[in-house]
N, C-alpha and C positions, 0 to 999 in steps of 0.2 A: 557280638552278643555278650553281655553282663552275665556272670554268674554261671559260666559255661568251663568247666575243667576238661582240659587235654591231657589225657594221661600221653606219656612214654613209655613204651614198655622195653626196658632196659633188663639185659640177665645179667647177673654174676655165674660165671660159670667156675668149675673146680678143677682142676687140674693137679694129679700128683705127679712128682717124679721120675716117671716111666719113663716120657721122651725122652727129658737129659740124660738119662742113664744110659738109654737103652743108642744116644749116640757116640760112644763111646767104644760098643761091641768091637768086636774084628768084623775085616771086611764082607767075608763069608757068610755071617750071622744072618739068623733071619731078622734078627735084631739089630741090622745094620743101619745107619744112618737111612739111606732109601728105604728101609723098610715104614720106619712111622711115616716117610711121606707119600709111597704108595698106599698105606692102608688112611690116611687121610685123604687122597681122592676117592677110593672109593668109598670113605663114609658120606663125604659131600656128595655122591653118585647116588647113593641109595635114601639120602634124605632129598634129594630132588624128587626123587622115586616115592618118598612119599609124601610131599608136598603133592606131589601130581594126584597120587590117588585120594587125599584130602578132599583136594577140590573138586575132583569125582564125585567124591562120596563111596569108595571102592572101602567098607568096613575089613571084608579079608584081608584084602591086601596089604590095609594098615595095620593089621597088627602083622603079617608076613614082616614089613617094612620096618618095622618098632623091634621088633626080634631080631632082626639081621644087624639093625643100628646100633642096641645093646649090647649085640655080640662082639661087634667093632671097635664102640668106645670102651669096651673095661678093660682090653689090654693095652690099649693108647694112655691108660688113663684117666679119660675124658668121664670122672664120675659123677659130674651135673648129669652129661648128658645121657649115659648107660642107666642112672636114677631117674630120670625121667620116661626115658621108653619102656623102662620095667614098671614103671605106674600105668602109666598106658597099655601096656598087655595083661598088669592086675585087675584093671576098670571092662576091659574086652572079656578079662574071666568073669569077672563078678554080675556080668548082666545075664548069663547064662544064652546059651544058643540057642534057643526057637522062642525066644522071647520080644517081644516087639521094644521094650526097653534096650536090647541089645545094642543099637545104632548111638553113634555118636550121642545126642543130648547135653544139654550144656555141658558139665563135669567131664566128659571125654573131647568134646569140641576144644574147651578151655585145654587141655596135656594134651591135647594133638598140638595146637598152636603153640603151647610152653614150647614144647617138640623144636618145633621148626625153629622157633626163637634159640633156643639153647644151644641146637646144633649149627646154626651157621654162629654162633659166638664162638663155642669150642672150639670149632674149625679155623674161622680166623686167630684166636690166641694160640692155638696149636702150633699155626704156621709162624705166626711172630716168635714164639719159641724156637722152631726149628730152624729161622733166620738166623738167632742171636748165635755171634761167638762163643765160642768153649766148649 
């Protein structure tokens, strides 16, 4: 087909300094080397979690899911993605509760999906970091 655009949807995600630093801790630390890489399975654990309820359609749960996820990446870090599931529970406030506007709708469909995009990028550069020497 002529005159048909495919988009890509590609993120840039942000990462500060937290991981590298925080591999360096003593052993003991919660801040230990294993620490950012158990608290990155479970961020990828609870964004499956809310991938799933997405596709549901489960409105609570996502923002349950978006709250736990932000709580996750901001001491990873991962401030693409802790800035994106705080928009997402900004947009869950802003519709108010007994309102029929409350439900996803494009604007919240659109940051549920960034969401999922952002989080498996993070996740993945997270881990190529925590691979890299030093």
């Amino acid at each position: 087909m002529k005159g048909v655009i495919r988009l890509r949807l590609a993120e840039q995600v942000v990462i500060d300094g937290q991981l590298a630093r925080s591999r360096n801790a003593e052993p003991n630390d919660r801040s230990s080397p294993a620490a950012p890489a158990v608290a990155l399975e479970e961020l990828a654990y609870w964004l499956y979690h809310f991938d799933a309820a997405l596709r549901r359609g489960d409105r609570q749960e996502l923002a349950e899911r978006a709250g736990r996820i932000a709580t996750l990446a901001e001491p990873l870090g991962l401030r693409s993605l802790a800035g994106v599931a705080r928009d997402l529970l900004t947009l869950f406030d802003a519709g108010g509760q007994g309102s029929a506007s409350h439900w996803l709708g494009p604007a919240r469909a659109a940051v549920a999906a960034r969401l999922v995009r952002v989080g498996e990028a993070s996740i993945l550069r997270a881990w190529e970091l925590q691979d890299m020497p030093g």
